[in-house]
C-alpha positions in Angstrom: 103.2 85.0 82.4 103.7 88.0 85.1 102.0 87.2 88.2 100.8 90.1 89.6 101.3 89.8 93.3 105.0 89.5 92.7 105.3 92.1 90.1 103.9 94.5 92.7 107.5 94.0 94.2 109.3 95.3 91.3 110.2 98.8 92.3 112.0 100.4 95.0 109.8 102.9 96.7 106.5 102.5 98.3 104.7 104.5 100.5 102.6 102.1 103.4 99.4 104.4 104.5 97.9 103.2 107.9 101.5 103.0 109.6 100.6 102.9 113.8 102.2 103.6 116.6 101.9 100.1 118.0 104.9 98.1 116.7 102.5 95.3 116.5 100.1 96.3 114.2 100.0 95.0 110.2 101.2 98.5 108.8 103.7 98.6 110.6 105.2 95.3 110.2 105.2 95.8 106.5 106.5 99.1 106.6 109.5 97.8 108.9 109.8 94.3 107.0 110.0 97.1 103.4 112.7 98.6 105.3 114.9 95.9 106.4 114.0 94.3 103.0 116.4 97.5 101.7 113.2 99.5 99.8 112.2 103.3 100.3 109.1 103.0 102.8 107.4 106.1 103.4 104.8 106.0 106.2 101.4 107.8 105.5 99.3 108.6 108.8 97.5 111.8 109.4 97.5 111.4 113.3 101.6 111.0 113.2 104.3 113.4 113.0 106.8 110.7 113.5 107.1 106.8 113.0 109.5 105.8 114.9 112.6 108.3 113.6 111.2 108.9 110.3 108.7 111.8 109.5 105.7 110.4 108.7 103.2 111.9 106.2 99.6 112.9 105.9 98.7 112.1 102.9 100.7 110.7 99.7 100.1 114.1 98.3 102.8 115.3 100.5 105.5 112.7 99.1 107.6 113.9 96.7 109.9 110.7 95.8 108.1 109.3 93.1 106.3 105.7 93.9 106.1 102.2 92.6 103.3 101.4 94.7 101.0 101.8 97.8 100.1 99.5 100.7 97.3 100.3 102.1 96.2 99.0 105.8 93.4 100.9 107.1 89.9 100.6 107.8 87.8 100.8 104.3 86.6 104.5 104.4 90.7 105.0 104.3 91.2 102.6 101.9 88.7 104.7 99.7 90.8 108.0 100.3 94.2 106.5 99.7 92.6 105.3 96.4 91.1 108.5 95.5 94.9 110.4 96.1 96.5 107.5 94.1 94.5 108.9 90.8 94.9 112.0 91.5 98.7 111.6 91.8 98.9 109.0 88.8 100.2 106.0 91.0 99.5 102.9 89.2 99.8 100.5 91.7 98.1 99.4 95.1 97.7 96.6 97.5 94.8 96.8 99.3 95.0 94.7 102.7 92.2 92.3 103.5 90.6 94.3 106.5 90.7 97.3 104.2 88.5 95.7 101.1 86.2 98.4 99.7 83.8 97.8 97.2 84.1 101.9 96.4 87.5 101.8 96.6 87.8 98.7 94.4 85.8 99.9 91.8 87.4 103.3 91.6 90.7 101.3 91.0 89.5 99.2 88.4 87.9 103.0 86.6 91.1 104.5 86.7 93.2 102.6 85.7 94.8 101.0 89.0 96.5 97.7 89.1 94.6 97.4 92.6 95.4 93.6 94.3 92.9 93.1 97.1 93.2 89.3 98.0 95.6 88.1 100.5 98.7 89.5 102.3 101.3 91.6 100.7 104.0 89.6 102.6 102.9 86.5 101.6 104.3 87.6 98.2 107.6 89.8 99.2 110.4 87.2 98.1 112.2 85.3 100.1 109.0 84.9 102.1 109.6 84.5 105.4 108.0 82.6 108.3 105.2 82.8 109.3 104.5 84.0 106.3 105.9 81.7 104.5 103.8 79.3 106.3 100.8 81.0 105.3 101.6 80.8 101.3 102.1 77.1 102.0 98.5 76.7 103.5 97.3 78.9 100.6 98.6 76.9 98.4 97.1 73.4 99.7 93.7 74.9 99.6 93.8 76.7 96.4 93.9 79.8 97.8 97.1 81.2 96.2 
C-alpha cells in the first residue's frame, strides 16, 4: 500500500515557499535539510532576493525546473496563495505545514486535484529520519498519531 507521506519524497525537486531569513525558522530548516538530503530546493519568498547564496523566488510561477512537490510554511492566507499557483501551474503535490492549515486552501486542493498532506511535519517523514525528528515519529507513533 503507498503511504502517502513517504511517497511525497519520491522526486527530486521541490520548491519550499516561506524560506526566512532567520536560520532558525521551520522553512528554512527543511529547505537546508532538502539540500544536504542531495534534492533541488528552490526557495519561494517574495520579501527575498537571496537565501543565503541562492536566488530566491517570488512566486513558483517564476520557477522554471519542473517540481515534484511544494512545502509550504507560511501563515494560512499564504498557504492559500501557494495553493492557488500550484493549480494554476499543474503541480500535483503539496505539504502543507501545521501552522499553515487552511480550511480554503485545503479544500481548493482536494477540488483540483492536489495530493495536499496537511497533518504533521514533512521531516518526520524524509527518510533516514533524523533526531529530533526522529524522536518525534517515535512519540507519534505511541500515541497513534502517525
Amino acid at each position: 500500500m503507498k503511504n502517502q507521506r513517504t511517497d511525497f519524497w519520491s522526486g527530486k525537486n521541490y520548491a519550499v515557499v516561506g524560506v526566512s531569513r532567520k536560520k532558525g525558522k521551520f522553512g528554512s530548516m527543511v529547505f537546508e535539510e532538502l539540500k544536504k538530503r542531495g534534492y533541488k530546493v528552490f526557495p519561494v519568498n517574495e520579501d527575498l532576493k537571496l537565501f543565503g547564496d541562492q536566488m530566491c523566488y517570488n512566486s513558483l510561477g517564476e520557477i522554471f525546473d519542473p517540481l515534484d512537490g511544494v512545502i509550504i510554511i507560511t501563515r494560512p492566507d499564504g498557504a492559500k496563495r501557494a495553493i492557488r499557483e500550484c493549480i494554476n501551474l499543474g503541480i500535483k503535490k503539496a505539504w502543507l505545514y501545521p501552522g499553515s492549515k487552511c480550511d480554503e486552501a485545503i479544500n481548493l486542493a482536494k477540488q483540483n486535484d492536489i495530493e495536499l498532506i496537511y497533518k504533521g511535519c514533512p521531516l518526520l517523514y524524509l527518510e533516514p529520519v533524523e533526531f529530533p525528528h526522529s524522536l518525534h515519529r517515535w512519540i507519534a507513533k505511541v500515541f497513534g498519531k502517525l
